[in-house]
C-alpha positions as CSV (number, residue, x, y, z in Angstrom):
1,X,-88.6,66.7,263.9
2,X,-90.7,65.9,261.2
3,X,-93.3,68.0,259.8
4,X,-96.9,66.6,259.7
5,X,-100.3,67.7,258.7
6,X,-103.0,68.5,261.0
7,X,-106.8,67.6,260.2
8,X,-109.3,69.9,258.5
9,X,-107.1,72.3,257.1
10,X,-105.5,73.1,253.5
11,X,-102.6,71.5,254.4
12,X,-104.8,68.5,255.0
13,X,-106.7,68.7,251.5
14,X,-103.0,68.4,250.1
15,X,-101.4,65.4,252.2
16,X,-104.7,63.5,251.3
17,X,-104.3,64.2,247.7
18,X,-100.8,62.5,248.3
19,X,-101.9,59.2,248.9
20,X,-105.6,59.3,247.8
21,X,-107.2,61.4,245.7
22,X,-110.4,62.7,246.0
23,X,-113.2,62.4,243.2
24,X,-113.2,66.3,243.3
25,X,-109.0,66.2,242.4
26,X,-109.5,63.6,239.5
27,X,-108.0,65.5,236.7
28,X,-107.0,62.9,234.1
29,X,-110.1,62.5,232.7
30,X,-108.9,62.9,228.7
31,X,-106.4,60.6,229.4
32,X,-108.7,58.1,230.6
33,X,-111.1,59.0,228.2
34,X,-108.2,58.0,225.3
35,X,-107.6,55.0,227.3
36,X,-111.4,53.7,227.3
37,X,-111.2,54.3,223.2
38,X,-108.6,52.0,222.7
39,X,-110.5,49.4,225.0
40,X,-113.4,49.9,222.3
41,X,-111.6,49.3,219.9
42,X,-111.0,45.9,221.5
43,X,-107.6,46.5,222.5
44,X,-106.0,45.3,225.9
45,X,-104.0,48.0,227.8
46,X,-100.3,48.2,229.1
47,X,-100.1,51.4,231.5
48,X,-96.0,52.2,231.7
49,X,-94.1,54.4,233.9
50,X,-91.7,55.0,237.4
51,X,-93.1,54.7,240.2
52,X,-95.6,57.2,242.0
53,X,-96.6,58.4,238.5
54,X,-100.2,57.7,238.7
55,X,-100.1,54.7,236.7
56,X,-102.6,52.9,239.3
57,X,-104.8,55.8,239.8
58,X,-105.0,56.0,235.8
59,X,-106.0,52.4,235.7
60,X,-108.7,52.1,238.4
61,X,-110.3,55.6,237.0
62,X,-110.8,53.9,233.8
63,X,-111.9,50.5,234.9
64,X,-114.5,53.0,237.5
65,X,-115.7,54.8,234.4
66,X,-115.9,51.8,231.9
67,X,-117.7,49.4,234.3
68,X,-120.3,52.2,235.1
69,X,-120.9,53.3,231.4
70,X,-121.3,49.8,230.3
71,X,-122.7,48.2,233.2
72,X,-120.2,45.5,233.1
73,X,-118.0,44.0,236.0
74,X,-114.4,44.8,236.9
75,X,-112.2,43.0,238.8
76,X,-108.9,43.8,240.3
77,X,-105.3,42.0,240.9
78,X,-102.3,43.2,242.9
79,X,-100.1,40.6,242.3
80,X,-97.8,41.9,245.2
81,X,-97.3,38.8,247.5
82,X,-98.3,38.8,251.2
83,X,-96.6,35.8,252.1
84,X,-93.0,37.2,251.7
85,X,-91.2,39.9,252.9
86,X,-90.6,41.2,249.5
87,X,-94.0,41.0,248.2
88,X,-92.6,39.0,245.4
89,X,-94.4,35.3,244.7
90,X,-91.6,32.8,244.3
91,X,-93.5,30.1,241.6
92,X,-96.2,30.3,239.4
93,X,-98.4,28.6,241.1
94,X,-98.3,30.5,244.0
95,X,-99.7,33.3,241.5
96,X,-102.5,31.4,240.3
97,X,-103.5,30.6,243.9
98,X,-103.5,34.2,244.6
99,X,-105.6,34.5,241.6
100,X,-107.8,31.9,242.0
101,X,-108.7,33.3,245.7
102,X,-109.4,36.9,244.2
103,X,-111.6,34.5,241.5
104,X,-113.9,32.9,244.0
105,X,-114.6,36.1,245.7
106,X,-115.5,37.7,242.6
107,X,-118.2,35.1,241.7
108,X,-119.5,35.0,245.1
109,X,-119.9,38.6,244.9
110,X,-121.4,37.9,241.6
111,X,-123.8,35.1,243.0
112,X,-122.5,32.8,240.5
113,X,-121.5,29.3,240.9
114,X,-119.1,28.3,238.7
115,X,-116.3,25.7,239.2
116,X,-112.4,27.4,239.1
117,X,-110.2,26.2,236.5
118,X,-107.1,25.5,238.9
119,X,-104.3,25.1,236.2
120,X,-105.3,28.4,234.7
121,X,-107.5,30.1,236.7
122,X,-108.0,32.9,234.2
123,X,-110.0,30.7,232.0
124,X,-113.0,30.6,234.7
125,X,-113.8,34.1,233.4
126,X,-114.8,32.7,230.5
127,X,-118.1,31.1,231.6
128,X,-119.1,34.5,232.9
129,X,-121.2,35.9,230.7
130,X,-120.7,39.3,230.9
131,X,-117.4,41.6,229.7
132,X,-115.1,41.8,232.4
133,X,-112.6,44.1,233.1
134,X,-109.8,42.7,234.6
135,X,-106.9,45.5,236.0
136,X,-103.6,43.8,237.1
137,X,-100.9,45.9,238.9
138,X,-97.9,45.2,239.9
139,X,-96.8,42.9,237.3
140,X,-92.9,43.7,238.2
141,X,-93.7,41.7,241.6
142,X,-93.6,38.5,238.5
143,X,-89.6,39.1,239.0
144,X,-89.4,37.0,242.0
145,X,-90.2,34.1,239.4
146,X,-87.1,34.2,237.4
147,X,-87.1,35.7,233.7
148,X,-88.3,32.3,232.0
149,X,-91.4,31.9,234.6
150,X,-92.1,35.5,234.3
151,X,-92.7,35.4,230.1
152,X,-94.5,32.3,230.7
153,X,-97.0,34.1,233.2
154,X,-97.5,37.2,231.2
155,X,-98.1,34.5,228.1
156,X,-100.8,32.8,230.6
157,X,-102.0,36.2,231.2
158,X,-102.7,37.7,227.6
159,X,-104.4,34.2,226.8
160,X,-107.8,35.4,228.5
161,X,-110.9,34.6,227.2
162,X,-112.7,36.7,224.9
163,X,-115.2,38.1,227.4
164,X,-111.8,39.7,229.6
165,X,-110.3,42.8,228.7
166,X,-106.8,43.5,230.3
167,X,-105.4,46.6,231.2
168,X,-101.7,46.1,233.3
169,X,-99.6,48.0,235.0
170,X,-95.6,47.4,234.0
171,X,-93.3,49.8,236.2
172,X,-90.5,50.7,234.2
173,X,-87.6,48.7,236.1
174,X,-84.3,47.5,234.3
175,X,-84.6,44.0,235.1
176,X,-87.8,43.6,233.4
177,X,-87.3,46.0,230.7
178,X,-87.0,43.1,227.8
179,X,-89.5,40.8,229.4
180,X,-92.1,43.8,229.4
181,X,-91.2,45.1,226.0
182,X,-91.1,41.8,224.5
183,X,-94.1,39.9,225.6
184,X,-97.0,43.2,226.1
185,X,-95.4,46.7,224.5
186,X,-94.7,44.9,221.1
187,X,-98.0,42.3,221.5
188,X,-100.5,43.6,218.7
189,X,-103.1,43.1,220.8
190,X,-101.9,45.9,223.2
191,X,-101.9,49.5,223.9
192,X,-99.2,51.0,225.3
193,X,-99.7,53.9,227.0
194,X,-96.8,56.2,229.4
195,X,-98.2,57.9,231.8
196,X,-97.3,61.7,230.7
197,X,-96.8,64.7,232.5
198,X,-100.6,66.7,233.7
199,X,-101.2,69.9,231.4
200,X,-101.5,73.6,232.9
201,X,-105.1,73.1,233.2
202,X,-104.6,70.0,235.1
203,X,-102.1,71.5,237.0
204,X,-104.3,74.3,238.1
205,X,-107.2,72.3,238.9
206,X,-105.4,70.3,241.5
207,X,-103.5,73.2,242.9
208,X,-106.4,76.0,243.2
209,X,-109.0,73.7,243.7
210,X,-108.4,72.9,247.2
211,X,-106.8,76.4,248.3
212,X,-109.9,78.0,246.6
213,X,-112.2,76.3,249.0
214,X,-110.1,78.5,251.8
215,X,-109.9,82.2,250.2
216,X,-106.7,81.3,249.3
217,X,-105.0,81.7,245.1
218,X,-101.9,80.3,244.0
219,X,-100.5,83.5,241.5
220,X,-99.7,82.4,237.7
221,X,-96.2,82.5,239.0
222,X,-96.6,80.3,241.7
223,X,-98.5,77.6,239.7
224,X,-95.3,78.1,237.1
225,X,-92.5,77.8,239.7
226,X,-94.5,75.1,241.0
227,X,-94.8,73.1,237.3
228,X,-91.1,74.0,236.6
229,X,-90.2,72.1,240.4
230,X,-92.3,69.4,240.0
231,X,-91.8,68.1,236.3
232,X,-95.7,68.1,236.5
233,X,-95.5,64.7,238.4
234,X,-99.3,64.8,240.1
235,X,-97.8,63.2,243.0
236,X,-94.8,65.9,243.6
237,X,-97.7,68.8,243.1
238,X,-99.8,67.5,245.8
239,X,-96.4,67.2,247.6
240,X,-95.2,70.8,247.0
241,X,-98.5,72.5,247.8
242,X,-98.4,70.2,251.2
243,X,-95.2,71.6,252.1
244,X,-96.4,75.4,251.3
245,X,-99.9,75.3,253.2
246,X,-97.7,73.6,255.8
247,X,-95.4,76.7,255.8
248,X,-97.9,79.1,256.1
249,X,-100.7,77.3,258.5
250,X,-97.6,76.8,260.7
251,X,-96.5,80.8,260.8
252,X,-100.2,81.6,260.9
253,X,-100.3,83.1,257.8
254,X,-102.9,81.1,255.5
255,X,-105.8,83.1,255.8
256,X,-108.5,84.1,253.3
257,X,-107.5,86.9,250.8
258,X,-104.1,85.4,250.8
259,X,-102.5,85.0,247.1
260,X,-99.1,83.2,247.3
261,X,-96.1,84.4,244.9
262,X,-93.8,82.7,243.2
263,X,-90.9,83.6,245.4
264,X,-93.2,82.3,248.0
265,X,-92.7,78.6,246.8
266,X,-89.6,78.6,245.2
267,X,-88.3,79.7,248.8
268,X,-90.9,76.5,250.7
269,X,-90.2,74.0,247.9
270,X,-86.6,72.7,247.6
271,X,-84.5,69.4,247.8
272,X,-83.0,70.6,251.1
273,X,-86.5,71.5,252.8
274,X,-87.9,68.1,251.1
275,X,-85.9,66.2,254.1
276,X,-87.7,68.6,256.9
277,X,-91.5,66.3,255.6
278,X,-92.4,62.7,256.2
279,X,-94.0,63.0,252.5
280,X,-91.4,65.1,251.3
281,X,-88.8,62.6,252.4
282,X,-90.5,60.2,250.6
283,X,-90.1,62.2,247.3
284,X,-86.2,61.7,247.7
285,X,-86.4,57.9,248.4
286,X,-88.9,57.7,245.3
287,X,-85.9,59.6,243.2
288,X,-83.7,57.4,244.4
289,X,-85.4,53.7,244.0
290,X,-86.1,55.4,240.5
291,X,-82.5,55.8,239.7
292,X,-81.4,52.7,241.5
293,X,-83.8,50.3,239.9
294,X,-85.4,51.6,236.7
295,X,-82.3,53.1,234.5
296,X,-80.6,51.1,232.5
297,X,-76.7,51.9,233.0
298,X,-76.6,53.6,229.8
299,X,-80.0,55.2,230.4
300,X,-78.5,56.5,233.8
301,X,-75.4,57.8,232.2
302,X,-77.7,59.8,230.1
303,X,-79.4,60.9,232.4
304,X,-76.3,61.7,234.5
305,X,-75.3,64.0,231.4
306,X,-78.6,65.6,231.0
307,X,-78.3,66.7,234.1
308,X,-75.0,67.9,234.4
309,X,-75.3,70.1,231.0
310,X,-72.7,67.1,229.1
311,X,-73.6,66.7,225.5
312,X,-71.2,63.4,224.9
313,X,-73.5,60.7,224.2
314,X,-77.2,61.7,224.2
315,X,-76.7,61.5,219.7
316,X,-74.8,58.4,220.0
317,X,-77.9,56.6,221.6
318,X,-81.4,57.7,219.9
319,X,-83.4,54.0,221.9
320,X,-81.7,54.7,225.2
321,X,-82.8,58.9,225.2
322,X,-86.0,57.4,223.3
323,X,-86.7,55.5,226.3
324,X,-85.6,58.4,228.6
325,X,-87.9,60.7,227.5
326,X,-90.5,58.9,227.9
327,X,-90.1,57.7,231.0
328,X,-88.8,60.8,232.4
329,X,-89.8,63.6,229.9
330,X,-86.5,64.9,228.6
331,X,-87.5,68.7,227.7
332,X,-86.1,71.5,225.4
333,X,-85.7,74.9,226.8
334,X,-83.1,75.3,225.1
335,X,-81.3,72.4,225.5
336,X,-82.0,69.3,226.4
337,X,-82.8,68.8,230.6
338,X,-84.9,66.4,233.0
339,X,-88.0,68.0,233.2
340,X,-89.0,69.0,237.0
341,X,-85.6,70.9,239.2
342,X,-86.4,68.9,241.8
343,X,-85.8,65.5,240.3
344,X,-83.0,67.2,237.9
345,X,-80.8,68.6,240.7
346,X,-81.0,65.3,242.9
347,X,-79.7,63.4,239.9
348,X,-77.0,66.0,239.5
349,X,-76.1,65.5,243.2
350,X,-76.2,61.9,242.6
351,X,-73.8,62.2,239.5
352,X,-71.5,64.2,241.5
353,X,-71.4,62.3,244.3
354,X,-73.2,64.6,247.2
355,X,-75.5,61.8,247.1
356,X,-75.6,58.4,247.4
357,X,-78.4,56.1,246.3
358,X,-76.8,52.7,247.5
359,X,-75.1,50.0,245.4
Protein backbone atom coordinates (compact mmCIF):
# COMPACT_ATOMS: atom_id res chain seq x y z
CA UNK A 1 0.00 0.00 0.00
CA UNK A 2 1.16 3.22 -0.74
CA UNK A 3 1.86 5.90 1.60
CA UNK A 4 -0.09 9.22 1.17
CA UNK A 5 -0.33 12.52 2.87
CA UNK A 6 -3.23 13.68 4.83
CA UNK A 7 -4.41 17.39 4.81
CA UNK A 8 -3.30 20.19 7.21
CA UNK A 9 -0.39 18.64 8.63
CA UNK A 10 3.58 18.90 8.19
CA UNK A 11 3.53 16.13 6.12
CA UNK A 12 1.16 18.08 4.03
CA UNK A 13 3.43 21.42 3.94
CA UNK A 14 6.01 18.91 2.36
CA UNK A 15 4.04 16.94 -0.41
CA UNK A 16 2.76 20.48 -1.48
CA UNK A 17 6.18 21.78 -1.79
CA UNK A 18 6.69 18.61 -4.10
CA UNK A 19 4.62 19.70 -6.86
CA UNK A 20 4.00 23.48 -5.97
CA UNK A 21 5.79 25.55 -4.04
CA UNK A 22 4.57 28.00 -1.95
CA UNK A 23 5.69 31.84 -2.17
CA UNK A 24 6.80 31.32 1.53
CA UNK A 25 9.34 28.19 0.15
CA UNK A 26 10.75 30.31 -2.77
CA UNK A 27 14.31 30.15 -1.98
CA UNK A 28 16.18 30.78 -5.25
CA UNK A 29 15.93 34.28 -5.09
CA UNK A 30 19.96 35.06 -5.93
CA UNK A 31 19.73 32.88 -8.54
CA UNK A 32 16.97 34.58 -10.05
CA UNK A 33 18.25 37.75 -9.17
CA UNK A 34 21.58 36.72 -11.43
CA UNK A 35 19.22 35.62 -13.98
CA UNK A 36 17.20 39.09 -14.25
CA UNK A 37 20.98 40.80 -14.61
CA UNK A 38 21.79 39.10 -17.61
CA UNK A 39 18.22 40.00 -18.99
CA UNK A 40 19.33 43.71 -18.39
CA UNK A 41 22.03 43.37 -19.92
CA UNK A 42 19.86 42.53 -22.91
CA UNK A 43 20.63 39.00 -23.03
CA UNK A 44 18.04 36.12 -23.85
CA UNK A 45 18.14 33.12 -21.38
CA UNK A 46 18.66 29.29 -21.84
CA UNK A 47 17.74 27.54 -18.41
CA UNK A 48 19.61 23.80 -18.64
CA UNK A 49 19.17 20.78 -16.66
CA UNK A 50 17.48 16.97 -15.90
CA UNK A 51 14.38 16.88 -15.19
CA UNK A 52 12.58 17.92 -11.86
CA UNK A 53 15.48 20.25 -11.26
CA UNK A 54 13.60 23.39 -10.87
CA UNK A 55 14.34 24.57 -14.17
CA UNK A 56 10.50 25.77 -14.63
CA UNK A 57 10.02 27.05 -11.23
CA UNK A 58 13.44 29.17 -11.91
CA UNK A 59 11.93 30.50 -14.98
CA UNK A 60 8.41 31.61 -14.00
CA UNK A 61 10.01 33.20 -10.61
CA UNK A 62 12.01 35.44 -12.83
CA UNK A 63 9.51 36.31 -15.47
CA UNK A 64 6.98 36.98 -11.90
CA UNK A 65 9.68 39.30 -10.56
CA UNK A 66 10.79 41.05 -13.89
CA UNK A 67 7.25 41.72 -15.14
CA UNK A 68 6.34 43.21 -11.66
CA UNK A 69 9.52 45.41 -11.23
CA UNK A 70 9.18 46.74 -14.71
CA UNK A 71 5.64 46.68 -15.22
CA UNK A 72 5.91 44.92 -18.42
CA UNK A 73 3.95 41.82 -19.72
CA UNK A 74 5.00 38.17 -19.71
CA UNK A 75 3.79 35.60 -21.58
CA UNK A 76 4.16 31.94 -21.37
CA UNK A 77 4.61 28.71 -23.87
CA UNK A 78 4.61 24.99 -23.08
CA UNK A 79 5.21 23.69 -26.20
CA UNK A 80 4.11 20.19 -24.95
CA UNK A 81 1.41 19.00 -27.50
CA UNK A 82 -2.21 18.11 -26.44
CA UNK A 83 -3.16 16.53 -29.49
CA UNK A 84 -0.76 13.43 -29.20
CA UNK A 85 -0.22 10.93 -26.92
CA UNK A 86 3.34 11.98 -26.55
CA UNK A 87 2.88 15.54 -26.10
CA UNK A 88 5.22 15.91 -28.97
CA UNK A 89 3.95 18.31 -32.14
CA UNK A 90 4.64 16.40 -35.35
CA UNK A 91 5.27 19.65 -37.97
CA UNK A 92 6.08 23.04 -37.52
CA UNK A 93 3.19 24.38 -38.25
CA UNK A 94 1.38 22.60 -35.79
CA UNK A 95 3.75 24.71 -33.34
CA UNK A 96 2.95 27.94 -34.67
CA UNK A 97 -0.79 27.13 -34.44
CA UNK A 98 -0.20 26.32 -30.91
CA UNK A 99 1.53 29.55 -30.67
CA UNK A 100 -0.59 31.57 -32.45
CA UNK A 101 -3.69 30.47 -30.12
CA UNK A 102 -1.55 31.31 -26.93
CA UNK A 103 -0.96 34.81 -29.17
CA UNK A 104 -4.56 35.82 -29.49
CA UNK A 105 -5.32 35.15 -25.98
CA UNK A 106 -2.60 37.27 -24.91
CA UNK A 107 -3.73 40.35 -26.87
CA UNK A 108 -7.22 39.84 -25.91
CA UNK A 109 -6.12 39.82 -22.44
CA UNK A 110 -4.17 42.86 -23.38
CA UNK A 111 -7.29 44.62 -25.10
CA UNK A 112 -5.32 45.00 -28.13
CA UNK A 113 -6.35 44.35 -31.66
CA UNK A 114 -3.71 43.52 -33.70
CA UNK A 115 -3.72 41.16 -36.72
CA UNK A 116 -1.51 37.62 -36.12
CA UNK A 117 1.33 37.09 -38.39
CA UNK A 118 0.31 33.35 -39.35
CA UNK A 119 3.75 32.25 -41.07
CA UNK A 120 5.64 33.43 -37.99
CA UNK A 121 3.54 34.15 -35.38
CA UNK A 122 6.23 35.44 -33.20
CA UNK A 123 6.53 38.54 -35.24
CA UNK A 124 3.03 39.81 -33.93
CA UNK A 125 4.85 40.68 -30.78
CA UNK A 126 6.44 43.14 -32.39
CA UNK A 127 3.59 45.63 -32.84
CA UNK A 128 3.14 45.44 -29.08
CA UNK A 129 4.54 48.23 -27.66
CA UNK A 130 5.68 47.21 -24.65
CA UNK A 131 8.77 44.68 -23.52
CA UNK A 132 7.56 41.31 -23.38
CA UNK A 133 8.72 38.56 -21.70
CA UNK A 134 8.20 35.55 -23.37
CA UNK A 135 9.13 32.02 -21.18
CA UNK A 136 9.15 28.86 -23.42
CA UNK A 137 9.36 25.41 -21.78
CA UNK A 138 9.61 22.38 -22.98
CA UNK A 139 11.51 22.99 -26.03
CA UNK A 140 12.73 19.02 -26.04
CA UNK A 141 8.86 18.39 -26.96
CA UNK A 142 10.51 20.19 -30.73
CA UNK A 143 12.06 16.39 -31.05
CA UNK A 144 8.91 15.06 -32.50
CA UNK A 145 9.81 17.38 -35.47
CA UNK A 146 12.90 15.62 -36.73
CA UNK A 147 16.49 17.26 -36.05
CA UNK A 148 16.30 19.52 -39.35
CA UNK A 149 12.67 20.97 -38.36
CA UNK A 150 13.80 21.32 -34.81
CA UNK A 151 17.05 23.82 -35.70
CA UNK A 152 14.79 25.53 -38.04
CA UNK A 153 12.15 26.29 -35.14
CA UNK A 154 14.68 27.25 -32.54
CA UNK A 155 16.18 29.65 -35.59
CA UNK A 156 12.34 30.97 -35.90
CA UNK A 157 12.41 31.30 -32.31
CA UNK A 158 15.60 33.42 -31.49
CA UNK A 159 14.45 35.77 -34.54
CA UNK A 160 11.97 37.68 -32.09
CA UNK A 161 11.51 41.15 -32.41
CA UNK A 162 13.37 43.51 -30.43
CA UNK A 163 10.61 44.33 -27.91
CA UNK A 164 10.67 40.08 -26.80
CA UNK A 165 13.04 38.83 -24.44
CA UNK A 166 13.45 34.94 -24.36
CA UNK A 167 14.19 32.86 -21.64
CA UNK A 168 13.84 28.71 -22.57
CA UNK A 169 13.91 25.82 -20.93
CA UNK A 170 16.27 22.98 -22.77
CA UNK A 171 16.21 19.60 -20.63
CA UNK A 172 19.32 18.07 -20.92
CA UNK A 173 18.28 14.85 -23.21
CA UNK A 174 20.92 13.04 -25.57
CA UNK A 175 18.94 13.31 -28.61
CA UNK A 176 18.90 16.94 -28.56
CA UNK A 177 22.22 17.56 -27.03
CA UNK A 178 23.87 19.02 -30.40
CA UNK A 179 20.70 20.77 -31.56
CA UNK A 180 20.59 22.59 -28.09
CA UNK A 181 24.21 23.34 -27.80
CA UNK A 182 24.53 24.33 -31.31
CA UNK A 183 21.65 26.68 -32.03
CA UNK A 184 21.07 28.56 -28.14
CA UNK A 185 24.19 27.49 -25.54
CA UNK A 186 26.85 28.78 -28.23
CA UNK A 187 24.31 31.75 -29.65
CA UNK A 188 25.99 35.06 -28.39
CA UNK A 189 22.96 36.35 -27.74
CA UNK A 190 22.29 33.87 -24.88
CA UNK A 191 22.83 33.04 -21.36
CA UNK A 192 23.26 29.84 -20.41
CA UNK A 193 22.50 29.07 -17.12
CA UNK A 194 22.49 25.11 -15.21
CA UNK A 195 20.34 24.96 -12.77
CA UNK A 196 22.82 24.18 -9.57
CA UNK A 197 22.45 22.52 -6.48
CA UNK A 198 20.47 25.04 -3.35
CA UNK A 199 23.17 26.24 -0.77
CA UNK A 200 22.85 25.31 3.18
CA UNK A 201 20.97 28.32 3.66
CA UNK A 202 18.65 27.35 1.06
CA UNK A 203 18.50 24.03 2.25
CA UNK A 204 17.50 25.12 5.69
CA UNK A 205 14.93 27.49 4.72
CA UNK A 206 12.85 24.95 2.94
CA UNK A 207 13.44 22.29 5.48
CA UNK A 208 12.82 24.25 8.89
CA UNK A 209 10.52 26.58 7.51
CA UNK A 210 7.60 24.47 7.37
CA UNK A 211 8.48 22.13 10.55
CA UNK A 212 9.07 25.37 12.43
CA UNK A 213 5.50 26.48 11.99
CA UNK A 214 4.74 22.96 14.12
CA UNK A 215 7.34 23.14 17.21
CA UNK A 216 9.17 20.93 15.34
CA UNK A 217 13.59 21.43 14.32
CA UNK A 218 15.38 19.40 11.96
CA UNK A 219 19.10 19.02 14.09
CA UNK A 220 22.33 20.32 12.02
CA UNK A 221 22.81 16.69 11.50
CA UNK A 222 19.62 15.90 10.12
CA UNK A 223 19.69 18.94 7.63
CA UNK A 224 23.42 17.28 6.68
CA UNK A 225 22.32 13.66 6.29
CA UNK A 226 19.49 15.18 4.51
CA UNK A 227 21.90 17.40 1.94
CA UNK A 228 24.38 14.43 1.60
CA UNK A 229 20.92 12.04 0.44
CA UNK A 230 19.50 14.46 -1.65
CA UNK A 231 22.44 15.96 -3.79
CA UNK A 232 20.63 19.24 -2.73
CA UNK A 233 18.03 18.61 -5.57
CA UNK A 234 15.00 21.03 -4.15
CA UNK A 235 12.61 18.51 -5.43
CA UNK A 236 14.26 15.29 -3.51
CA UNK A 237 14.38 17.68 -0.18
CA UNK A 238 10.82 18.39 -0.18
CA UNK A 239 10.60 14.58 -1.01
CA UNK A 240 12.77 13.38 2.00
CA UNK A 241 11.23 15.61 4.57
CA UNK A 242 7.66 14.26 3.12
CA UNK A 243 8.74 10.78 3.84
CA UNK A 244 10.07 11.76 7.51
CA UNK A 245 6.94 13.91 8.73
CA UNK A 246 5.09 10.93 7.15
CA UNK A 247 6.98 8.58 9.45
CA UNK A 248 6.51 10.24 12.40
CA UNK A 249 2.66 11.72 11.96
CA UNK A 250 2.00 8.06 11.24
CA UNK A 251 3.65 6.57 14.67
CA UNK A 252 2.25 9.60 16.39
CA UNK A 253 5.30 11.08 17.23
CA UNK A 254 5.47 14.63 15.52
CA UNK A 255 4.63 16.75 18.20
CA UNK A 256 5.89 20.19 19.29
CA UNK A 257 9.33 20.17 21.11
CA UNK A 258 10.32 17.37 18.78
CA UNK A 259 14.00 17.81 17.25
CA UNK A 260 14.73 15.00 14.66
CA UNK A 261 18.45 13.43 14.52
CA UNK A 262 20.30 12.45 11.95
CA UNK A 263 20.02 8.79 12.55
CA UNK A 264 16.41 9.72 12.48
CA UNK A 265 16.47 10.34 8.60
CA UNK A 266 19.13 8.39 7.50
CA UNK A 267 17.01 5.42 8.96
CA UNK A 268 13.25 7.15 7.04
CA UNK A 269 15.16 8.20 3.88
CA UNK A 270 16.52 5.37 1.64
CA UNK A 271 16.27 3.90 -1.93
CA UNK A 272 14.46 0.82 -0.51
CA UNK A 273 11.72 2.95 1.60
CA UNK A 274 11.57 5.37 -1.55
CA UNK A 275 9.26 2.42 -3.22
CA UNK A 276 6.86 2.38 0.10
CA UNK A 277 5.61 6.59 -1.33
CA UNK A 278 3.56 7.54 -4.37
CA UNK A 279 6.12 10.67 -4.51
CA UNK A 280 8.93 8.73 -3.43
CA UNK A 281 8.33 6.22 -6.29
CA UNK A 282 8.43 8.89 -8.48
CA UNK A 283 11.98 9.92 -7.41
CA UNK A 284 13.15 6.37 -8.80
CA UNK A 285 11.33 6.68 -12.17
CA UNK A 286 12.76 10.41 -12.35
CA UNK A 287 16.43 8.61 -11.78
CA UNK A 288 15.63 6.36 -14.19
CA UNK A 289 14.14 8.51 -17.33
CA UNK A 290 17.38 10.58 -16.30
CA UNK A 291 19.72 7.77 -17.05
CA UNK A 292 17.67 6.39 -19.86
CA UNK A 293 17.27 9.53 -21.80
CA UNK A 294 19.71 12.31 -20.91
CA UNK A 295 23.32 10.51 -20.73
CA UNK A 296 25.19 10.22 -23.50
CA UNK A 297 26.64 6.47 -23.69
CA UNK A 298 29.94 7.80 -22.76
CA UNK A 299 28.42 10.16 -20.29
CA UNK A 300 26.59 7.08 -18.68
CA UNK A 301 29.74 5.00 -18.64
CA UNK A 302 31.15 7.79 -16.59
CA UNK A 303 28.79 8.01 -14.57
CA UNK A 304 28.64 4.19 -14.24
CA UNK A 305 32.35 4.54 -12.96
CA UNK A 306 31.77 7.34 -10.67
CA UNK A 307 29.64 5.51 -9.12
CA UNK A 308 31.19 2.38 -8.75
CA UNK A 309 34.61 4.01 -7.35
CA UNK A 310 36.40 2.98 -11.24
CA UNK A 311 38.93 5.51 -12.12
CA UNK A 312 39.43 4.23 -15.98
CA UNK A 313 38.23 6.88 -18.11
CA UNK A 314 37.01 9.93 -16.21
CA UNK A 315 40.89 11.68 -17.57
CA UNK A 316 40.51 10.33 -20.91
CA UNK A 317 37.29 12.45 -21.38
CA UNK A 318 37.53 16.14 -19.80
CA UNK A 319 33.82 17.41 -22.40
CA UNK A 320 32.01 14.21 -21.40
CA UNK A 321 32.87 14.65 -17.20
CA UNK A 322 32.58 18.60 -18.19
CA UNK A 323 29.18 17.91 -19.15
CA UNK A 324 28.58 15.47 -16.20
CA UNK A 325 29.29 17.75 -13.74
CA UNK A 326 27.20 20.01 -14.64
CA UNK A 327 24.38 18.30 -15.22
CA UNK A 328 24.73 16.16 -12.31
CA UNK A 329 27.32 17.92 -9.97
CA UNK A 330 30.24 15.47 -9.87
CA UNK A 331 31.78 16.30 -6.20
CA UNK A 332 35.17 15.84 -4.45
CA UNK A 333 35.18 14.42 -1.06
CA UNK A 334 37.95 12.94 -1.66
CA UNK A 335 37.45 11.53 -4.80
CA UNK A 336 35.38 12.11 -7.33
CA UNK A 337 31.36 10.76 -6.68
CA UNK A 338 27.67 11.83 -7.92
CA UNK A 339 26.65 14.16 -5.57
CA UNK A 340 23.31 13.00 -3.53
CA UNK A 341 23.52 8.87 -2.12
CA UNK A 342 20.37 8.51 -3.26
CA UNK A 343 20.84 9.11 -6.91
CA UNK A 344 24.56 7.61 -6.57
CA UNK A 345 23.56 4.26 -5.24
CA UNK A 346 20.57 3.80 -7.78
CA UNK A 347 23.10 4.34 -10.53
CA UNK A 348 25.41 1.83 -8.89
CA UNK A 349 22.45 -0.63 -8.79
CA UNK A 350 21.80 0.12 -12.33
CA UNK A 351 25.55 -0.50 -13.30
CA UNK A 352 25.43 -3.65 -11.56
CA UNK A 353 22.55 -4.84 -12.75
CA UNK A 354 20.06 -4.94 -9.51
CA UNK A 355 18.23 -2.57 -11.59
CA UNK A 356 16.94 -2.18 -14.66
CA UNK A 357 15.96 0.99 -16.37
CA UNK A 358 14.57 -0.54 -19.75
CA UNK A 359 16.18 -0.59 -23.14
Amino acid sequence: MKTKSSRNTLTDRYFEGVYALPPKLRCRRPLEEKVMGKIEEGKHICVRGLWRIGKTELMMGVMDRICVGKKASGLFFDLRSQKHEDQSPKTADEVRSDIEEKIQEFLKQMELDIPIDKTNPLNTLGKVDQRIYLGMDELIALEGLGAEQMRAMLREFKAVPDNVSLIVVCHKHRNTERIFDSEIVQDPGFSTLYIPPIDANELEHIVQSPAWDFGVEFSDGALDKISKLTGDRPWEVFIACFMVANSFEYHGMLKPGLIISEEQVGSIVSLENLKRYDTGEEVLLNYGRVLHNAFTAKELELAFDLATGKKRLQRGYPKEMEELTLAVRVIEEPELRIRGELFEEFIRKVSNDEINIGE
